[in-house]
C-alpha positions in Angstrom: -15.9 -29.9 23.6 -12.4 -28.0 23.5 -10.5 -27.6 26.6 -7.6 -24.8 26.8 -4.7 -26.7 29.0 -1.3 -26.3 30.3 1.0 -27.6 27.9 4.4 -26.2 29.1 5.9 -23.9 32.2 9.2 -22.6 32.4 9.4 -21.7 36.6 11.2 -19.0 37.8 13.2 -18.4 35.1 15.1 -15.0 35.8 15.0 -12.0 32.6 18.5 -11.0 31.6 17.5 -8.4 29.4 14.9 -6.1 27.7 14.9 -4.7 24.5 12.1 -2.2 23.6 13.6 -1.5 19.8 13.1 -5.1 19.1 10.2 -6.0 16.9 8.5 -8.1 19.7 8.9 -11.5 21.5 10.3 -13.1 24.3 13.5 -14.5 23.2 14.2 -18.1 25.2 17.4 -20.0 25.5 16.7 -22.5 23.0 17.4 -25.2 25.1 14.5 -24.5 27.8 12.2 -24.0 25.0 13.3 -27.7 23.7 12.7 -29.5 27.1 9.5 -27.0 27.8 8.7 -28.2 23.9 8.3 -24.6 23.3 8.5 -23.9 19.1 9.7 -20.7 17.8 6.5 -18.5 16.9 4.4 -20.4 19.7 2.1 -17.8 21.6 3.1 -17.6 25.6 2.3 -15.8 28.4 4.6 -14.0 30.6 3.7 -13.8 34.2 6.0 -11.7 36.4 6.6 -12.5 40.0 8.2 -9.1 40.8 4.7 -7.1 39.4 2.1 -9.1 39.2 1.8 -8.5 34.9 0.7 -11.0 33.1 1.5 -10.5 29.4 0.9 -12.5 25.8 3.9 -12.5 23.3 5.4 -15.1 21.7 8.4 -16.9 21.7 12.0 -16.8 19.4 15.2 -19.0 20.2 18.1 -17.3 22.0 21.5 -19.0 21.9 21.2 -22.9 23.3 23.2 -22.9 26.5 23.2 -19.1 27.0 20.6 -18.7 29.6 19.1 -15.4 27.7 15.5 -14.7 28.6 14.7 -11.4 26.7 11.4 -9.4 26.7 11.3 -7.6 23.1 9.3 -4.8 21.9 6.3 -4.0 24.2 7.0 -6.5 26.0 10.3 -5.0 27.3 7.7 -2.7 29.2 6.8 -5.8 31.6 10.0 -7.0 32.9 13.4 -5.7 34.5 16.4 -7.5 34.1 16.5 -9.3 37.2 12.6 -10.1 37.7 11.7 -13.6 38.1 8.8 -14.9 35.6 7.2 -17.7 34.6 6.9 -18.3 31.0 3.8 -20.4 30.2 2.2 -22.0 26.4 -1.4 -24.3 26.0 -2.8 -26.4 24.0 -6.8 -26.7 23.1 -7.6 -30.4 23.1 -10.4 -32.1 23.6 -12.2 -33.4 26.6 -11.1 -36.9 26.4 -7.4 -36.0 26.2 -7.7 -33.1 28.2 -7.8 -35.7 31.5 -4.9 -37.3 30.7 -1.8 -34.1 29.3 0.6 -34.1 31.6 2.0 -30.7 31.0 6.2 -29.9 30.9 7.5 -28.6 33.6 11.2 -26.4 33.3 12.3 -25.9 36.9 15.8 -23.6 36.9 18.8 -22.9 38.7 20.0 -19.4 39.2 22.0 -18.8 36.0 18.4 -20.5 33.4 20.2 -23.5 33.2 17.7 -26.3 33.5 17.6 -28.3 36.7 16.0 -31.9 37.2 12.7 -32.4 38.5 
């Protein structure tokens, strides 16, 4: 049997911009998406505190460092600048290894620079 778990969370990470005339995608500091182990093209989902919408895109590398989190495309519809999300990915694994994942957590500071846990 297949199990669909958590594989990586960015928390709280703040939207800087949105960009409906973008083809689509959430674009991600690069350097979250390394320590969430987040690859470019990787399905996500958005989930934003301010609304409540969840929403499925997936994810493109923003500058490393810069602290860009940018909802492209449709996705632009589901964020402000300013709204706090949380940017999730998972993995289907078996049962077996399915009790033992320990998923990545990406805690942040105010400006999406990562913090330690």
């Amino acid at each position: 049997m297949l199990r669909i778990m958590l594989k990586s969370k960015i928390h709280r990470v703040k939207v800087t911009e949105a960009n409906l005339y973008y083809e689509g995608s959430i674009s991600i500091d690069a350097l979250l998406m390394e320590k969430a182990d987040i690859l470019p093209g990787e399905k996500v989902e958005v989930l934003n505190l301010n609304n409540g919408l969840r929403l499925e895109t997936y994810a493109i590398k923003a500058k490393p460092g810069s602290g860009i989190i940018c909802l492209n495309g449709p996705a632009a519809r589901g964020a402000c600048a300013g709204d706090l999300v949380i940017v999730v990915s998972y993995v289907c694994i078996e049962d077996a290894e399915a009790k033992k994942i320990k998923p990545k957590i990406v805690k942040v500071d105010g400006r999406n620079r990562a913090i330690k846990n």
